[in-house]
N, C-alpha and C positions, 0 to 999 in steps of 0.2 A: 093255504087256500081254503075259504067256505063254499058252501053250496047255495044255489038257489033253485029248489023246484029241477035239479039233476043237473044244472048248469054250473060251469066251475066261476066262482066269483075271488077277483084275486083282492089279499092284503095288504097292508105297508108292514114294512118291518123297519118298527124304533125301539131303539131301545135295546135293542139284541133280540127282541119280540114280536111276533106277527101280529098285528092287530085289528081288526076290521074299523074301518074310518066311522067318524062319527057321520060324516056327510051318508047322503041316500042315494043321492044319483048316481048310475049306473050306464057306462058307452059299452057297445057290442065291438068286439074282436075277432073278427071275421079272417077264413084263411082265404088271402089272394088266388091260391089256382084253383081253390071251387065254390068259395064262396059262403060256405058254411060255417057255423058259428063256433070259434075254439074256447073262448070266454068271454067274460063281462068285469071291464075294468071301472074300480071308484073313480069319483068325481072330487076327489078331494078337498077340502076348505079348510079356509085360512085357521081354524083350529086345528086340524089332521095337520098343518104345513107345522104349526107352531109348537106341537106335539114332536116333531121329529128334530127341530132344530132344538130346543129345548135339550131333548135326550145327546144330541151333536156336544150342545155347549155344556151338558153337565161330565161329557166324556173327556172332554178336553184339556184340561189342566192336567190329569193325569197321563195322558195320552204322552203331551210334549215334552213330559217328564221322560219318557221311557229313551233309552238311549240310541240314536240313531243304527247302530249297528242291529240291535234286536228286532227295533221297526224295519230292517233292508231284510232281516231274515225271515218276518212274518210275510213280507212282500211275495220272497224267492216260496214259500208256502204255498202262497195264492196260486204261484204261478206253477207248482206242482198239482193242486188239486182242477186248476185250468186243465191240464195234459191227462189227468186223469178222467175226466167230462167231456174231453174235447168233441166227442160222437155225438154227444146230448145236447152241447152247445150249437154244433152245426145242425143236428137236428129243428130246434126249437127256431132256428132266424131260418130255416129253407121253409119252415110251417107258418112262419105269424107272418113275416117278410115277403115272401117268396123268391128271394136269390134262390139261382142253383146250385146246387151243392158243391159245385168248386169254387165258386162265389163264396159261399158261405165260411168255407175251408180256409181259405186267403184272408178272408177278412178275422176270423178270429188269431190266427198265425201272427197277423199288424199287431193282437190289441194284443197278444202274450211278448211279442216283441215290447209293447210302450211299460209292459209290468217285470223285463226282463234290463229293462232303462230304469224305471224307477228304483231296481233292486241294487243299481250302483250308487245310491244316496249317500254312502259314506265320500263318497269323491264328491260326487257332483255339491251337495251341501256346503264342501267347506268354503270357509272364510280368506280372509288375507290379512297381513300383518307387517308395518314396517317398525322400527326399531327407531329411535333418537330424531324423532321428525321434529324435536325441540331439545334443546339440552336437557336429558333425564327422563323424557318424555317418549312414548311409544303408543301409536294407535293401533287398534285391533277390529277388525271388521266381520260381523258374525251373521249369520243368516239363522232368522227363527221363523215360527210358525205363524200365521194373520191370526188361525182361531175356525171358524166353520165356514166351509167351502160349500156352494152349492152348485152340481151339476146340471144341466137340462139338457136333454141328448137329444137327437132327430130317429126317427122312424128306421132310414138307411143303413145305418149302420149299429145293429141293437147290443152286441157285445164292442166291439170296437172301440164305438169312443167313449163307453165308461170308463174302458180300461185304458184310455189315451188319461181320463183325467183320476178318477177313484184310486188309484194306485199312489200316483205319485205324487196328491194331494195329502194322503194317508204316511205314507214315508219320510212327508217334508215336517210332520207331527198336527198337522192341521185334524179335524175331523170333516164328515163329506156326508150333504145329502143329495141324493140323486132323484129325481123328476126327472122320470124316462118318458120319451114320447106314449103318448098314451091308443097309439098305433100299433107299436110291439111291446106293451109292459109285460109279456113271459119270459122273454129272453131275462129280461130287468131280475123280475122274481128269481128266476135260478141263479143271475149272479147274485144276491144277496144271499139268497142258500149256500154257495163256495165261501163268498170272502167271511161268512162263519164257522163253515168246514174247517176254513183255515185257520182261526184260532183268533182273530180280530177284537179285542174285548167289546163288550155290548155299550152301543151308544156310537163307537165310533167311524160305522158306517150305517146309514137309515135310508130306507128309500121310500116315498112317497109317493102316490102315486094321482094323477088326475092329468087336467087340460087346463085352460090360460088361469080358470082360477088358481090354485095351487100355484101356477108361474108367476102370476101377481105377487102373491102374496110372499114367496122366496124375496121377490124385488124390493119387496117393501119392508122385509121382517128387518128389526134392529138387529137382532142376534146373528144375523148372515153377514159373515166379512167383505165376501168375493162369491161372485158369479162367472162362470165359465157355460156357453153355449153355441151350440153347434145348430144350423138349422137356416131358411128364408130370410131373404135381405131385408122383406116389411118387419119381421120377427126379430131380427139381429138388432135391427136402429131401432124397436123399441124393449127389447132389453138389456141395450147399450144407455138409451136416455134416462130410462126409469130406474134401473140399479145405481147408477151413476150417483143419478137426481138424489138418492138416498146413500150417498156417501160410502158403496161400494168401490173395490177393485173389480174390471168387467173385461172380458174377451170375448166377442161375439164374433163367432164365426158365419158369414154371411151367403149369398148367392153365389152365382157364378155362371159365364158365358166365356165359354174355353174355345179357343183359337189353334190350329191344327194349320200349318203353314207346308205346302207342298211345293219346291222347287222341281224345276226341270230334271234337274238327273237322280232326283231321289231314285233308288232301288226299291221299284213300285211291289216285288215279291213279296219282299219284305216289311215294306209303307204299308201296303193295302190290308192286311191282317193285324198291324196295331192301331189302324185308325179305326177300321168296322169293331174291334175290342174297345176300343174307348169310348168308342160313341155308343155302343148298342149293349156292355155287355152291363150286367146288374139293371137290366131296361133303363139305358139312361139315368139312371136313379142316382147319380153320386155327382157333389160337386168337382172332382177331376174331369167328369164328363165333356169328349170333344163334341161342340156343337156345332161349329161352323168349320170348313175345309177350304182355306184359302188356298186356291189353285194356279200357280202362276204359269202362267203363258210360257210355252205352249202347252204344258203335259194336262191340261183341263181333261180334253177329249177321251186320254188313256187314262187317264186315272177313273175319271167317272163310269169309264164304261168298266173295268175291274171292280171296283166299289158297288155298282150297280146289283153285278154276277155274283156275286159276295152276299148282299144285303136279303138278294131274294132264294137264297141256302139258308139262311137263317132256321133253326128249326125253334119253333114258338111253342111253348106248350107249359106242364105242372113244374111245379120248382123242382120237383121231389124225384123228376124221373131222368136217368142217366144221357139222354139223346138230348135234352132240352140245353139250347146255347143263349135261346132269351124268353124269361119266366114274364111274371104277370107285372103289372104293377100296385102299389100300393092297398088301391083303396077306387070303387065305383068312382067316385066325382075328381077325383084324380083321373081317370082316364077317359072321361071327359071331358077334363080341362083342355088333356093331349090333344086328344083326336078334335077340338078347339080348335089347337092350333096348327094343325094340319090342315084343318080346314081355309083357314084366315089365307095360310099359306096358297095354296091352292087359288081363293080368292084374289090374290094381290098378285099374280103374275106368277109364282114361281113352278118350274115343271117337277111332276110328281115323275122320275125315272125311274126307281126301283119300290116296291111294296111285298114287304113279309105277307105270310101267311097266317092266319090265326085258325085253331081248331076248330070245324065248324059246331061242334058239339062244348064248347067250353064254357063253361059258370065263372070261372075266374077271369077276372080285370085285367084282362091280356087287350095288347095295343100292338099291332102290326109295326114291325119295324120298316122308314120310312126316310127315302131319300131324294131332297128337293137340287134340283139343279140349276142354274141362270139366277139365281137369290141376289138382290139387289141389296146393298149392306145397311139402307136403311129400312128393308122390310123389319117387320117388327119379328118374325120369324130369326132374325140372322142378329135381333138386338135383347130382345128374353128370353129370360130362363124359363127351359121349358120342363126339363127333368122329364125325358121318358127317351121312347129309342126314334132318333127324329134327328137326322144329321144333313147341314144347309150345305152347298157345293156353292160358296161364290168367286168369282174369275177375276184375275185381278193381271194388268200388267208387270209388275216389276214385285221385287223384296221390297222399295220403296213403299207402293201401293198398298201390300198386305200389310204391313206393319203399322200404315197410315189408319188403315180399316182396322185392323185388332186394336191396338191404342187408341180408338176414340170411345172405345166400350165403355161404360162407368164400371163394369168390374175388372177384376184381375188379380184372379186367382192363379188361373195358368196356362199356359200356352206352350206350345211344341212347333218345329220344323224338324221336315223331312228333305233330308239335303246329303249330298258327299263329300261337299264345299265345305271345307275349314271354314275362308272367309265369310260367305253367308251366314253359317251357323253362328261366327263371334259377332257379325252384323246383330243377329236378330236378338242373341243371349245378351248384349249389350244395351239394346235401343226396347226392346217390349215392356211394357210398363203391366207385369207378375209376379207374382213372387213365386210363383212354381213352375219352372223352366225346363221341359226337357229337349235334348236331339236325339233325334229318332228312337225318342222316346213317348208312346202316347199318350201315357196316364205319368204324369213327374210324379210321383207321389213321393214323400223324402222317407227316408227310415226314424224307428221313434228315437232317434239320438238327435235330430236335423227338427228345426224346428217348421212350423206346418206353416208357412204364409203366404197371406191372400193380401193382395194392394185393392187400394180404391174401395168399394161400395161392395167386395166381398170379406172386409172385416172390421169390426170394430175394437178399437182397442189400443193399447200401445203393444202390450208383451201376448207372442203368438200362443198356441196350444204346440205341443210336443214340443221333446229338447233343453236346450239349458233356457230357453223363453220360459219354460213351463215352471222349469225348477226359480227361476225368479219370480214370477206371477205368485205360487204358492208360499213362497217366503217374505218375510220382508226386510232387509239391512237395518241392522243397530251398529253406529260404529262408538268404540269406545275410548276415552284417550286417557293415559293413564302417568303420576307420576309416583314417585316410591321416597318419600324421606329415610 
């Protein structure tokens, strides 16, 4: 990292090398729960992007040489100098972020989990093979490298999903450059610190650093095989169309409007503490996030009114301090946007029943957490994404009716019921059109072995992120068919 006039000005590191960009321009990085300034991240250009991919593709030939087993063991490395950091890591996403610290915890736990996946590459890699599929003749089926992978992460999760892709893209013999949101590019920086802790040769992981320029230019560079990115639905279809356009492999991980299905006899004890977790807890901030609460007839009344009692204990406060259960969000015009659409909400008919409290002495971009009830299901409150702590209560007659109401969403990423009914439960796991399904479960989130999938307008792509999806996306089939005179 350089200095500017006492200010921490951060790096790319290509190359095995930290470098300051050639570009000038410079975005402030502010901490969420007070507001003050932690650094000042590059604006990087398409020379800085073509610098790093450059260094990517001169690593690479040698890279895919090395033999899968010693790549799983540089992996299982990474994933020791992770547990040696681990304090440092959660430190740095509770400070640039502002999850609270058990937030933070959890979430780096997932990404040593997705590099604890990637570290069985000797399995997951191999090929197939049938014998005499002609007289004399035998095909073999092999799985190799595309060549350089480039990351683009979101804000939310700043260790997490590098390590859902940087790992296992690196394992499969590819090389990787990451373009971290340029929201939390500290977390970014320390991991490029680890994965050369860990012993990585130079060139084969670069990270980059900036905002859409820099992401342009990933889309457009010849020398980039595959695009992998996690982040907004406007953001997903257009680095779905444009990488594409330019004869990429793409996975765009998209929006999402998560559906929370409560039946009558759910066991409200229990119900009521994974719904207020999913909807409220990292402030709304994740796409598992429950946003809507379809409450079917009769249990509306008791549900909302526990949910209510719930929402307004909330204690709102610094990411950093041990009481706090909902931290800031992002970014000024991010909260904003929220409190937007609380407002609209508000405007359009629906009742404001419960409201958090926010410190009245706070600097940081904290957003009261905020519970709409009577939500009509084409308020635009109960139809977008809103990403903050903001959960809709709409009432619905039957399992029919909910199901009719979550399915006509454009997204669908994931959905839950709260039920004791077998047949309900296989009703809804059957008919919801998600791909992340839980029962009485709030947040479905899969493990990094189970692949990550979003139906509809929250992905783009064919093959998902995590899983044996991931390990085909970064590879690609060569089959070979052989005969022997």
């Amino acid at each position: 990292m350089g200095s500017l006039a006492g200010e921490v000005v951060l790096e790319n590191f290509v190359g095995g090398a930290w470098v300051r960009p050639g570009a000038t321009g410079l975005l402030d990085v502010p901490d969420p729960s007070t507001g003050g300034l932690l650094a000042r991240v590059p604006r990087s250009d398409a020379a800085d992007v073509d610098a790093a991919v450059a260094a990517a593709r001169r690593a690479f030939p040698a890279w895919r040489e090395v033999p899968v087993a010693e790549r799983a063991h540089r992996v299982w490395a990474l994933r020791s100098v992770l547990e040696r950091h681990f304090d440092e890591l959660v430190h740095s996403i509770v400070r640039e972020n502002g999850k609270t610290v058990e937030e933070a915890r959890g979430s780096v736990r997932r990404g040593m989990e997705a590099v604890e996946f990637a570290a069985s590459a000797p399995t997951t890699l191999q090929g197939s093979f049938l014998e005499d599929v002609s007289a004399g003749v035998d095909t073999t089926v092999v799985r190799q490298p595309l060549g350089v992978v480039a990351g683009i992460t979101p804000f939310n999760f700043p260790v997490m999903i590098p390590l859902w892709m940087a790992p296992l893209a690196l394992v499969c013999g590819d090389t990787f450059v990451l373009k971290p949101s340029e929201r939390v590019p500290l977390s970014a920086a320390l991991l490029a610190h680890l994965v050369e802790e860990a012993g990585f040769p130079a060139g084969t992981f670069n990270l980059v650093h900036g905002d859409a320029t820099a992401v342009d230019a990933l889309l457009s560079h010849p020398q980039v095989d595959a695009v992998s990115f996690v982040g907004s639905a406007p953001t997903a279809r257009h680095i779905y169309t444009t990488a594409a356009a330019h004869g990429k492999r793409v996975q765009a991980l998209a929006g999402a409007k998560n559906h929370l299905i409560v039946m009558p006899d759910a066991d409200l004890d229990r119900s009521v503490p994974a719904i207020v977790s999913s909807a409220f807890g990292q402030s709304g901030e994740r796409c598992l996030a429950g946003s809507v609460v379809l409450a079917v007839d009769p249990v509306g009344d008791r549900l909302v009114a526990r949910l209510a009692e719930s929402v307004r204990r909330l204690a709102v406060g610094p990411a950093g301090e041990a009481a706090t259960e909902v931290g800031p969000v992002i970014r000024a015009d991010h909260r904003a946007r929220v409190l937007k659409w609380v407002e609209e909400g508000e405007a359009g008919g629906a009742e404001v029943v419960a409201r958090g409290s926010v410190p009245p002495s706070a600097n940081g971009y904290y957003v009261a957490p905020t519970l709409f009830d009577r939500v009509r299901p084409d308020m635009a409150i109960a139809q977008e994404e809103i990403f903050g702590p903001v959960l809709a209560v709409v009432r619905v007659p039957s399992l029919d009716d909910a199901l009719r109401v979550a399915n006509r969403s454009r997204f669908g990423n994931a959905a839950a019921i709260f039920t004791q009914d077998g047949k309900a439960a296989r009703e809804f796991t059957h008919r919801i059109e998600a791909g992340m399904v839980g029962v009485n479960i709030g947040v479905p989130a899969p493990a990094a072995y189970f692949p990550f999938v979003g139906w509809k307008g929250s992905f783009y792509g064919d093959l998902h992120a995590s899983g044996r999806d991931a390990v085909e996306f970064y590879t690609r089939k060569k089959v070979v068919t052989t005969r022997w005179f």
